[in-house]
ZAMARGU-4260 file (C-alpha; in steps of 0.2 Angstrom, whole numbers, plus 5000, padded with zeros to 4 digits):
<rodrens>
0) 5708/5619/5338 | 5710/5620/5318 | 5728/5620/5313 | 5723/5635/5301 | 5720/5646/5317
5) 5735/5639/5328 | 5746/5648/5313 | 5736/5664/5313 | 5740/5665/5330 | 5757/5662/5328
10) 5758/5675/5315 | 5751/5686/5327 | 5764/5683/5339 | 5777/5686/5324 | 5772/5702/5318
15) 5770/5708/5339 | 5787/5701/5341 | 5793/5712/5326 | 5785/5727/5333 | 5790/5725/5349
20) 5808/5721/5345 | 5814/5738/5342 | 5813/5740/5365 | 5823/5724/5367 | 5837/5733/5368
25) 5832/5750/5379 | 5837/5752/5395 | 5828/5760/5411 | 5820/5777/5414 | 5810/5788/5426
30) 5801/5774/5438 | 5813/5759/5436 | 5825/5769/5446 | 5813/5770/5463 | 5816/5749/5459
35) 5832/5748/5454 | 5839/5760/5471 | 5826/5750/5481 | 5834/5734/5479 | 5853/5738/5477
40) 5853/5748/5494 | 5841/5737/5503 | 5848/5720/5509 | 5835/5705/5499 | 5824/5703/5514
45) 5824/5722/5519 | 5819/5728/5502 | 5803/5714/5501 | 5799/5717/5516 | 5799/5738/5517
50) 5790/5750/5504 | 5798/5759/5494 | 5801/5778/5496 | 5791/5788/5485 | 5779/5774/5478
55) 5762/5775/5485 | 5758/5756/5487 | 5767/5742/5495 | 5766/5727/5484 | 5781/5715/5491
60) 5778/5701/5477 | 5782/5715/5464 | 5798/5720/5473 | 5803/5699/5475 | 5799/5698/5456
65) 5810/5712/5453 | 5825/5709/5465 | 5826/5691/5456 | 5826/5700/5440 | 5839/5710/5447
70) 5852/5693/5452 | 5847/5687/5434 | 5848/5703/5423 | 5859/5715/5434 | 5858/5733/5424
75) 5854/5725/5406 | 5838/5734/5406 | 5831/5726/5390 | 5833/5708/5397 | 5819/5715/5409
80) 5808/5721/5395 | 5813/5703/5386 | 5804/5694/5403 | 5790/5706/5402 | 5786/5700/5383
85) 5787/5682/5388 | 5772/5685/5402 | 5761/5696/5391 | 5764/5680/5377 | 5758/5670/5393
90) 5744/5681/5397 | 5738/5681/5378 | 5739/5660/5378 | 5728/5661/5393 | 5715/5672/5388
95) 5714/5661/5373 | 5711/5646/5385 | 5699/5656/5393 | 5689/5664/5378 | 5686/5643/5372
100) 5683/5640/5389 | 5669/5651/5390 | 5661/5646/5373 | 5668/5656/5362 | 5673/5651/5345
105) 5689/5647/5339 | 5692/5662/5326 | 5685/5676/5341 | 5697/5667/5350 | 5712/5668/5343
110) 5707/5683/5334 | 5704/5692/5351 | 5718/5686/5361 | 5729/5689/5344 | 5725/5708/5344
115) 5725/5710/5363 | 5746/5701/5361 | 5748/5715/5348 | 5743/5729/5361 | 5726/5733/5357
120) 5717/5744/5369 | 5734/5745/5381 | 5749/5748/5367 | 5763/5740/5375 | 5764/5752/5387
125) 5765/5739/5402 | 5776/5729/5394 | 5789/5741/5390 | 5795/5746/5408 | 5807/5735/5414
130) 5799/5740/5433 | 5781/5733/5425 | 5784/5713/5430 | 5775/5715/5443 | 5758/5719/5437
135) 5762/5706/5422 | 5762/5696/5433 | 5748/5698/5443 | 5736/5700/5427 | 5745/5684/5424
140) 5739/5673/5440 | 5721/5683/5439 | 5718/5678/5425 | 5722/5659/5432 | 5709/5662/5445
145) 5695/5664/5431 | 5699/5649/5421 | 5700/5639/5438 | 5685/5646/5444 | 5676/5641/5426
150) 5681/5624/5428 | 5678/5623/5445 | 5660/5630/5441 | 5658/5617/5428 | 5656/5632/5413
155) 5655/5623/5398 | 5661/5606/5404 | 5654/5593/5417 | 5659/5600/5436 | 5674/5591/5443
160) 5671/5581/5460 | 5682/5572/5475 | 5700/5580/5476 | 5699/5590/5461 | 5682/5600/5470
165) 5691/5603/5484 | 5707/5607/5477 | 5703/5620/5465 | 5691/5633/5477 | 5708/5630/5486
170) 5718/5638/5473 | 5708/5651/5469 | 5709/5659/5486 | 5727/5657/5486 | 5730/5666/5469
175) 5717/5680/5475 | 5727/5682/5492 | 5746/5682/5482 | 5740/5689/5466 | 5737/5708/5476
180) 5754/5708/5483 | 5761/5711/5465 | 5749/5724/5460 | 5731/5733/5465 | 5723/5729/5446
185) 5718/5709/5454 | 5707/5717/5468 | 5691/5719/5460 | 5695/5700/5453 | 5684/5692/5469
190) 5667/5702/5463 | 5671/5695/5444 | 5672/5678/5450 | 5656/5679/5459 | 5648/5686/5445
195) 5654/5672/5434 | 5648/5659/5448 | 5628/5669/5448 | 5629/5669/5429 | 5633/5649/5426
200) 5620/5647/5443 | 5607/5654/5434 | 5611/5645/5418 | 5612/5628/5426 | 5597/5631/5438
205) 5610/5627/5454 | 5613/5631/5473 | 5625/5642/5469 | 5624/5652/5488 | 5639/5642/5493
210) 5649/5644/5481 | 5646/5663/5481 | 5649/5662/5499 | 5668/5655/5496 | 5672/5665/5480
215) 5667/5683/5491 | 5677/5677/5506 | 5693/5686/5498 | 5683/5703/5497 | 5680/5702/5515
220) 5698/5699/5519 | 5705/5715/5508 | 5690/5725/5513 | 5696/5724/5532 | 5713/5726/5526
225) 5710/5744/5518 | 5699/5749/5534 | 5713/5743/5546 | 5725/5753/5536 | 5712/5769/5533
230) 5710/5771/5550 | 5729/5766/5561 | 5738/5773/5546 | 5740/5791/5542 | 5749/5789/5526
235) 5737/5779/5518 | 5721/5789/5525 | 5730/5804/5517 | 5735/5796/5501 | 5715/5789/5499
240) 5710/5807/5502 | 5720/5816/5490 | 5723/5804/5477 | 5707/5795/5475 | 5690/5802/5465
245) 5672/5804/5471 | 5660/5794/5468 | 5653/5802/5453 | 5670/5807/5445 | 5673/5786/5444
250) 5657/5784/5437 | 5662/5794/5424 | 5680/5787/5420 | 5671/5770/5420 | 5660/5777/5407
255) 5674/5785/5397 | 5688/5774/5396 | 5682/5761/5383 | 5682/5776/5371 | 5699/5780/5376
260) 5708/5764/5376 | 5699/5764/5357 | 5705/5781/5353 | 5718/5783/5365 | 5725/5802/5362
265) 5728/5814/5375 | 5743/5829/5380 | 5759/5822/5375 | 5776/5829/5372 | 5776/5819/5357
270) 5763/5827/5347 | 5775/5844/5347 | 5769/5854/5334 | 5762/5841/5322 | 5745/5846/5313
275) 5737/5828/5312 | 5741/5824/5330 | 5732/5844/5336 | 5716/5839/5325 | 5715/5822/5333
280) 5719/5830/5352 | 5707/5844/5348 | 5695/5831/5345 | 5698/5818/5355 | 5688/5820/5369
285) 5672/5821/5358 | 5675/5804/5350 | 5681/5796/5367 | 5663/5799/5373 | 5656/5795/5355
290) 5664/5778/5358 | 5662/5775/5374 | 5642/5779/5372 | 5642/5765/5359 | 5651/5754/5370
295) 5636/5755/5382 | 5624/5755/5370 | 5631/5738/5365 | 5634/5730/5381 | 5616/5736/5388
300) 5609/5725/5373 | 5622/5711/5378 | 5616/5713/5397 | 5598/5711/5391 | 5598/5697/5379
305) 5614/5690/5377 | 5621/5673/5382 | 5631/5670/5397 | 5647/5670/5390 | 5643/5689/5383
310) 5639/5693/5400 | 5653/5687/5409 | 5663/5697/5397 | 5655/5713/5398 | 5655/5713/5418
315) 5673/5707/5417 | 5676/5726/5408 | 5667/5736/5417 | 5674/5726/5435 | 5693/5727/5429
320) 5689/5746/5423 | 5681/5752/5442 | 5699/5751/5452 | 5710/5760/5441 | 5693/5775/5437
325) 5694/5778/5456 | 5711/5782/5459 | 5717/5800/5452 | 5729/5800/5436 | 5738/5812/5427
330) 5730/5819/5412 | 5747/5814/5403 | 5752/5803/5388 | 5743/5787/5388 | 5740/5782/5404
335) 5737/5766/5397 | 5748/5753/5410 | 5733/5756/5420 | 5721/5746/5407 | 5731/5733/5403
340) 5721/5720/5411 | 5703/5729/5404 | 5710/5727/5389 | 5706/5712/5386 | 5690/5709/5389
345) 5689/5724/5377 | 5699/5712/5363 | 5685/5699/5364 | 5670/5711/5363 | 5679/5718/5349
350) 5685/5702/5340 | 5667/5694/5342 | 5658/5709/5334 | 5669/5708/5319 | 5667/5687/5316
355) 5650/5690/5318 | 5648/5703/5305 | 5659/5692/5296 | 5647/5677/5296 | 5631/5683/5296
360) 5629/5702/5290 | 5634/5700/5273 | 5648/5704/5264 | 5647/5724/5263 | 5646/5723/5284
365) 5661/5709/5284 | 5672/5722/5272 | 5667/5736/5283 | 5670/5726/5299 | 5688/5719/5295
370) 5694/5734/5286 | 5688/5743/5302 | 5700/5730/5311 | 5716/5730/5302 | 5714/5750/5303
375) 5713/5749/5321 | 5728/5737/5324 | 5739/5747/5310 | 5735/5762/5321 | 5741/5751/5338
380) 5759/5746/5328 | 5761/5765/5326 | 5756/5772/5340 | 5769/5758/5348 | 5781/5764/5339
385) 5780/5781/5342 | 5782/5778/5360 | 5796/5767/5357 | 5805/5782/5349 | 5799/5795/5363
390) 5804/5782/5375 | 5823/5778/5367 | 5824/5799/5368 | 5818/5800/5386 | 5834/5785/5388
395) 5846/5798/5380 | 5842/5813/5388 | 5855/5821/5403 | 5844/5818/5417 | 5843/5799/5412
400) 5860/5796/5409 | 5865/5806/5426 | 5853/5795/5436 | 5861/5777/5425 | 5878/5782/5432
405) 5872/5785/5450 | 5865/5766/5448 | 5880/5761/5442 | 5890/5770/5458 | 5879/5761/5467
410) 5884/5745/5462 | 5899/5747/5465 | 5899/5755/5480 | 5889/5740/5489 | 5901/5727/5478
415) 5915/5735/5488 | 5906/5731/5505
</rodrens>
């Protein structure tokens, strides 16, 4: 890769270090506390091994992860936020990987995984919970199973044979069998992976039933899994009942939130009585649906008569989207941890639109197209910031001061035993 673009990453990972820097130092609030109390009571094995009480999901890799971060960081809440950076620099590094993997070009791909480092479409907001390793981490290893799975499919490079054929279906199976156990958002990954296996099938005029037969075995597995937990377990059939959307409502959070991880405003205790923020709630919704509308327009074209690396990322969105648009959220402030993993896919789309302006519209569309970038990610550094600050407050405030002591009784308490 050209040296140039090797710096203009680095200098993305500078100025997101620089943003980010500021939540180095902040220590835990509101869901990091279900965590922390989880593994200080628990004995190691019990607290793995047991769901937590008042969490919705058991996923024992994300309590494993945490109660090692635990031994390592003890209650030095920004260390954890420190390990969280490192993986989302790791997950930026492999999206690159895997943006040249699919036949990208070298500026969409540092470009793309550049601004998806800086926090567009998901602003940080996963990265600055010290409880958020977890699903880090599984966005991590998922996104190890598509760049196994395209060299294993021979994308873009002869298909590897002997040991290494067998070897890496292997793999892939194993990363979609552990990766759920640290977070729900790598469910949906086994349905991606076929899609990427039909898609290079066609291209390369294969038999590609086999290999769609291996990739879809995962689904099988956690399908039976949900239906043997729907039907002998009554707090999961209740939880699937009250806290998940019909059909058509997930249709419609699919649809809507590409425009609302591009224009991300919703009820928030920090817009207060602030007239730009009102004006931009008041008309949020309209320009969400704007956004999104274009976005479909876009990708239909793409669907139609786009190459297959175009494709593979526009079903890679719309996949990563359908898990978190089925499950109920609160109509709060930026319920953007949830699409931290769509995001980039998103960053790609976005990246490739603006280098091919760049290149070949002229120079009127490549002003309009980069300007229309650095607004976007000077927007994403202050909207970080802002919750940075509204964070920091919620750390000061009596309720989470009053539940740091308890923590800290609780230390010492089980010290003493």
């Amino acid at each position: 890769m050209d040296r140039k673009l090797i710096l203009i990453f680095l200098g993305f990972l500078v100025l997101t270090t620089a943003v980010y820097a500021a939540s180095f130092d902040n220590s835990f609030r509101r869901d990091d506390f279900w965590y922390l109390r989880h593994v200080i009571v628990n004995p190691p094995v019990s607290a793995v091994l047991n769901p937590m009480t008042g969490i919705h999901f058991y996923r024992p890799g994300a309590i494993l992860l945490f109660l090692l971060e635990y031994k390592a960081f003890h209650l030095s809440g920004g260390f954890y936020i420190v390990f969280n950076f490192i993986l989302h620099t790791g997950i930026a590094l492999l999206a690159l990987w895997i943006f040249r993997a699919l036949g990208f070009g070298a500026a969409t791909a540092v470009l793309a995984a550049g601004i998806f480092l800086l926090g567009a479409g998901h602003y940080a907001k996963q990265v600055m919970w010290a409880c958020t390793s977890g699903p880090l981490l599984s966005t991590l290893l998922t996104m190890a199973a598509i760049l196994l799975t395209l060299r294993w499919i021979g994308w873009g490079e002869p298909r590897p044979r002997g040991r290494s054929g067998i070897a890496l279906p292997a793999a892939i199976i194993t990363i979609l069998c552990i990766a759920p156990s640290f977070h729900g958002l790598s469910i949906a990954t086994p349905v991606l992976l076929a899609c990427l296996v039909r898609i290079h099938g066609r291209k390369a005029c294969v038999d590609h039933r086999r290999r769609l037969f291996t990739v879809l075995a995962p689904v099988a597995l956690w399908l039976a899994v949900m239906v043997i937990l729907i039907v002998f377990t009554e707090r999961y059939r209740t939880m699937l009942f009250e806290r998940f959307h019909a059909p058509l409502d997930m249709i419609h959070y699919i649809f809507k939130n590409p425009g609302f991880m591009i224009f991300p405003i919703q009820k928030s205790e920090i817009i207060g009585d602030n007239p730009l923020f009102l004006f931009l709630l008041r008309v949020s919704s309209p320009v969400q649906y704007i956004l999104s509308t274009c976005t479909v327009i876009v990708i239909a074209g793409i669907l139609i008569k786009g190459d297959a690396k175009l494709r593979a990322v526009t079903l890679w969105l719309y996949i990563s989207l359908a898990p978190f648009a089925f499950v109920k959220l609160p109509e709060s402030w930026l319920n953007l941890r949830y699409v931290y993993y769509p995001a980039i896919p998103l960053c790609v789309l976005i990246a490739h639109g603006v280098v091919h302006a760049a290149k070949n519209r002229g120079r009127a569309a490549a002003f309009a197209a980069i300007s229309a970038l650095a607004a976007f990610c000077v927007c994403t550094i202050i909207l970080i910031g802002l919750l940075e600050r509204h964070y920091e407050a919620k750390i000061g405030n009596d309720f989470n001061v009053k539940l740091m002591k308890e923590m800290k009784e609780l230390v010492r308490e089980h010290e003493r035993r």
